[in-house]
Every structure is written in structure tokens, then in C-alpha cells.
N, C-alpha and C positions, 0 to 999 in steps of 0.2 A: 519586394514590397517597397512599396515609397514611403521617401522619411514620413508624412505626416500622417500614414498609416500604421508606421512604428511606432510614434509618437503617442498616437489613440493605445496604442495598444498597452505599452507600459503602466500608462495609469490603471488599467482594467486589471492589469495583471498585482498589480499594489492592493489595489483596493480587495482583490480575494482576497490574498493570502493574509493582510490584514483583517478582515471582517471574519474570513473563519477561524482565525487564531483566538483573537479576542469575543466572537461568540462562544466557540466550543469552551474557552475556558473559565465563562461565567457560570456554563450549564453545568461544565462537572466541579463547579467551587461546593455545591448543597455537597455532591458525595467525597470531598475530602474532610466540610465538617463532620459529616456521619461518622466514614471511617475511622478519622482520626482524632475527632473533637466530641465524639460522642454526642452528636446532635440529634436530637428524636423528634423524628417527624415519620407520619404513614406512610412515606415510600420508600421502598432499600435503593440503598444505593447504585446498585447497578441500571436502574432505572435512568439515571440521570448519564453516567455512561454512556448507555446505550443512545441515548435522547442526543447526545452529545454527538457520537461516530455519522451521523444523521445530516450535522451540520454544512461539513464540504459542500454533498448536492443540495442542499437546499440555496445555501448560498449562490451555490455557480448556477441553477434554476433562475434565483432573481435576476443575477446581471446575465444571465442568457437573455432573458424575456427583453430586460434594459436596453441592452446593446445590438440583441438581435433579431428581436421582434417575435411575431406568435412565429414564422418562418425555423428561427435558430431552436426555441421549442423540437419544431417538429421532427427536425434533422436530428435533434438528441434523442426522441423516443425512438426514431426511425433507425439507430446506432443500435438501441439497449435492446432490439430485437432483431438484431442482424444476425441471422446464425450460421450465415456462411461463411466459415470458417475452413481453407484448407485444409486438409488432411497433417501435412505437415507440421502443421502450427497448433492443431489438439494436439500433436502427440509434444509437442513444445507445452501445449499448457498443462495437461496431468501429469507431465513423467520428469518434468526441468527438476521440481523442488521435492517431490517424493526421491526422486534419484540421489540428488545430495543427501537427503536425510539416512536412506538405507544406504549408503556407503559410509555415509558420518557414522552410522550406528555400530557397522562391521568393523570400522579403524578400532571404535572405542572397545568394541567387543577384543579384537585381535589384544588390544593391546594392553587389557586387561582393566579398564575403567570402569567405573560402576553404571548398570546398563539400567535405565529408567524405565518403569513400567508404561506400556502402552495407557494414554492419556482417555481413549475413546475404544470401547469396544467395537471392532470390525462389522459383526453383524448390525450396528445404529452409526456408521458413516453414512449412508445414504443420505439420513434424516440429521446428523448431524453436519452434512453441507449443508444442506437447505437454512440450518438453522445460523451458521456463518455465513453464508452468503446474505442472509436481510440484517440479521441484527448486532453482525459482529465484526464491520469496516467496509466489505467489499460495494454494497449494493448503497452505505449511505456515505461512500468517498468516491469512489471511481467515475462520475457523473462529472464531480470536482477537481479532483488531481488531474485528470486525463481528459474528461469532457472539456472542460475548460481552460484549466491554467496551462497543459501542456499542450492543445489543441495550437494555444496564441503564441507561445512560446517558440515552437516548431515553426513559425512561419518565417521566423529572423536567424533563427539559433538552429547549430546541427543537433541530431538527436541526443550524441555521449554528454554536450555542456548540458541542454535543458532536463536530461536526464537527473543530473549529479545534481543540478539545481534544486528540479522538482523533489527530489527524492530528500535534502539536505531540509528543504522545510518540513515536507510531509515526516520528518524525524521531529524535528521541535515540536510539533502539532501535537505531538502524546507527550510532550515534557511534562507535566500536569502528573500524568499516569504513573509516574516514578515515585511521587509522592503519593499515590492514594494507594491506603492500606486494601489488600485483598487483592488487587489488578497483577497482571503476567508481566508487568512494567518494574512494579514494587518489588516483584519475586525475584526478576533478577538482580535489584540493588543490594541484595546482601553480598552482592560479588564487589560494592563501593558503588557508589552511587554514581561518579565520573565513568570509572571502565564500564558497566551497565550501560550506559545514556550511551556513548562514542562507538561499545559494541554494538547497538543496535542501532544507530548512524549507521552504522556499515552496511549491516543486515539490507537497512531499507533502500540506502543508496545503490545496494547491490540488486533490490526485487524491485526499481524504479530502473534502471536501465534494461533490465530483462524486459519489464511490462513496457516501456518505450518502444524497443525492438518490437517486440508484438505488434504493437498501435503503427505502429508507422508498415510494419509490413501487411496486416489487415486491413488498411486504409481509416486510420483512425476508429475503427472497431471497440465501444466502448465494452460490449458484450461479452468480448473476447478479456479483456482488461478485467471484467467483475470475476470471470472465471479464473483466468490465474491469479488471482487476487484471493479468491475464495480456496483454491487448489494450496495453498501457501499457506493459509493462515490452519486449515484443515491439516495440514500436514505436520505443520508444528503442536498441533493439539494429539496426535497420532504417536509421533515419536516426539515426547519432550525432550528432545535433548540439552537444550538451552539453560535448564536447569541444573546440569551439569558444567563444573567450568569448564573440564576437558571435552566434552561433546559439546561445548558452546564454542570452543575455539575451534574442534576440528570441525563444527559445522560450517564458521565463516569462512576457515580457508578455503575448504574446497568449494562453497557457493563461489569465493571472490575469484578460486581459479576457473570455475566452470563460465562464468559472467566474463572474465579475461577472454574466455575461448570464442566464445559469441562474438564479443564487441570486435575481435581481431576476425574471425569468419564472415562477419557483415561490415570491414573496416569503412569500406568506400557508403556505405549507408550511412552509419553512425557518426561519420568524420567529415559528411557531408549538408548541407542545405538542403532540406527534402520537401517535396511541392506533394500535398497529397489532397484529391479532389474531397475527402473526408473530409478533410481542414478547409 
């Protein structure tokens, strides 16, 4: 890229992650008064939440249109229904983060941990994807992290740096969440509210270079992004393990060993400058 196409590009990438920080956390400011502050107003809290995870794409929507005219639009709808998807890369998106989890589950089991009840009944996963995929990150972030801030990102930066990047904001992004009483954020800070936050820094920086990999080997495949995004978040609702401090640690290790074996299996991808016609 030429410098002064790197140059455009930095600002656009400031101004997201700027504008959905400080939007998302004006939206969910009403539901930390509720939860915490006992503020009464006719909508619960989760509403504002939800309104909130919303944010990323709306954002990266506007400066698409901004930057890129009705054109960059189109190429983003023309992503979120792309559904060809190698073979290989489904079995990458259903089976990466259920695998950790049912190995996480078996350590904790072997080793005599206290084993968490299943979160979702199996017979309403079906309908319980669908319901994380619109209203619970994947369908109102993936537009944003990966549509956009990683699409511009990728064009300067190898995939592991904008990886670690993207994945290190997209963690501050729910900082808000640790504070508001009732959220899966909250839940974990009775483990202290620093190890909570850093462990799950980890988590995402670990499910942000996974979904990197994806995106750059699908050809920026936002589609494929919403799904293992939704396969992830679904799965930690499946087996809580997180809840547990020891099924919380054996679950980062072995994600962070599993995520080690990929980035070293695609080194010359990951470690490299990638031109992708998606991008």
C-alpha cells in the first residue's frame, strides 16, 4: 500500500474504535443505573445491553457508506451471505471451540473439579443459536471487528499483530460488562475483578486470532466470522465452564495451546503481509 493510503487508513481505523467505545458505553450506562443504582425506568436492563452489542456494525455501516460509498455497502451485504465455505473451515468453525470445551470438561471431570451443569438444554440449541447469533454479539459486532477495523488493518499489518490488536480492543469494549450487575462479565469478577478482565483479554485475544485465520483464509468471509463467533459464544453457554475457576483456567490453556498450534500450522500466513481480493 502507499504511505498515503496508510495514512487515510489509520485515521478511519481511530475514529471506529473510538466512536464504538464511547457509543456502546453510553447505551449500556441506563443498565448499570438499573442494575446497580436501582434506577426505575419501563425497560430492563438487558435491553440496553442488547441495543449496545448492536453498536460495532452500526458504526462500521456508517464509515463504510463514508469511506466507501453505496459500492463498500454492497460488498458487505455481499460477505454476510457468502456461504461458501470450505469444507475444512465448517469443520474449523463448529468443532475448534466445542472441542476445547469437551476436553476442558473431561480434565476437570478426571481431575475431580466441580463439573457445571449444562447451561442450555440440547434439545433448544438449535433455536438457542439463532438467538445468539442476532442478539447476543455475533451478527451486531462481526460487521465491525472483522468487516471493518480488521479488513483495513490486514492491508498494512500481518494477520497474528492485527489479530492481538483487534482482539486487545474488542476485550476493553465489554469493560462496562464487569461492572453491570446480572451480565456473564460480572459473573466472573467474583474471581477479582483484575484476573476476570486479563482472563478474559486472553479468551478473546485467543478467539480473535482463531477468527483472523478464518477471515483471511475464507477471503475476508464476514459470514463465516458471524458463525464462529455464534459457535463460541453458544458453547460457553452449553458447558459453563468459566464459571468455575479451575475449568476457567483449564479452558484458557488448552484454547491458548490449541490457538498456538494453528498460528505455528499457518506460520507463513499469520507471520506474513496478506493481499486478499475480500479486502
Amino acid at each position: 500500500m502507499e504511505t498515503a493510503d496508510r495514512a487515510e487508513l489509520i485515521p478511519q481505523i481511530g475514529k471506529y474504535f473510538s466512536a464504538t467505545i464511547i457509543i456502546t458505553w453510553i447505551v449500556w450506562l441506563p443498565a448499570l443505573l438499573i442494575r446497580n443504582y436501582e434506577l426505575v425506568i419501563p425497560i430492563p436492563y438487558d435491553v440496553f445491553i442488547k441495543i449496545g452489542s448492536f453498536v460495532p456494525t452500526l458504526v462500521a455501516l456508517f464509515l463504510i457508506h463514508k469511506y466507501d460509498g453505496s459500492e463498500g455497502i454492497r460488498l458487505i451485504c455481499r460477505s454476510l451471505i457468502n456461504f461458501r465455505i470450505r469444507i475444512e473451515w465448517l469443520f474449523f468453525i463448529f468443532l475448534v471451540l466445542p472441542g476445547v470445551l469437551i476436553a476442558s470438561y473431561v480434565i476437570l471431570r478426571i481431575s475431580g473439579g466441580n463439573l457445571p451443569r449444562m447451561g442450555i438444554d440440547p434439545r433448544f440449541i438449535p433455536i438457542a443459536f439463532l438467538y445468539v447469533l442476532i442478539f447476543l454479539g455475533p451478527l451486531g459486532e462481526e460487521i465491525g471487528w472483522r468487516g471493518f477495523a480488521l479488513k483495513r488493518i490486514l492491508r498494512n499489518t500481518p494477520p497474528i499483530q492485527a489479530a492481538i490488536f483487534v482482539g486487545s480492543i474488542w476485550s476493553i469494549w465489554h469493560l462496562p460488562l464487569f461492572l453491570i450487575n446480572g451480565t456473564t462479565q460480572n459473573a466472573l469478577a467474583k474471581f477479582g475483578l483484575l484476573p476476570a478482565f486479563f482472563g478474559y483479554m486472553l479468551y478473546t485475544v485467543m478467539l480473535s486470532i482463531l477468527i483472523t485465520l478464518l477471515f483471511v483464509k475464507c477471503n475476508a468471509n464476514i459470514f463465516g466470522s458471524i458463525l464462529f463467533h455464534t459457535v463460541s459464544n453458544l458453547s460457553q453457554g452449553v458447558l459453563p465452564l468459566i464459571f468455575s475457576k479451575n475449568g476457567a483456567m483449564i479452558e484458557l490453556l488448552i484454547l491458548c495451546m490449541v490457538t498456538a498450534g494453528f498460528v505455528y500450522g499457518f506460520r507463513e500466513i499469520m507471520f506474513s503481509k496478506t493481499r486478499l481480493t475480500g479486502v
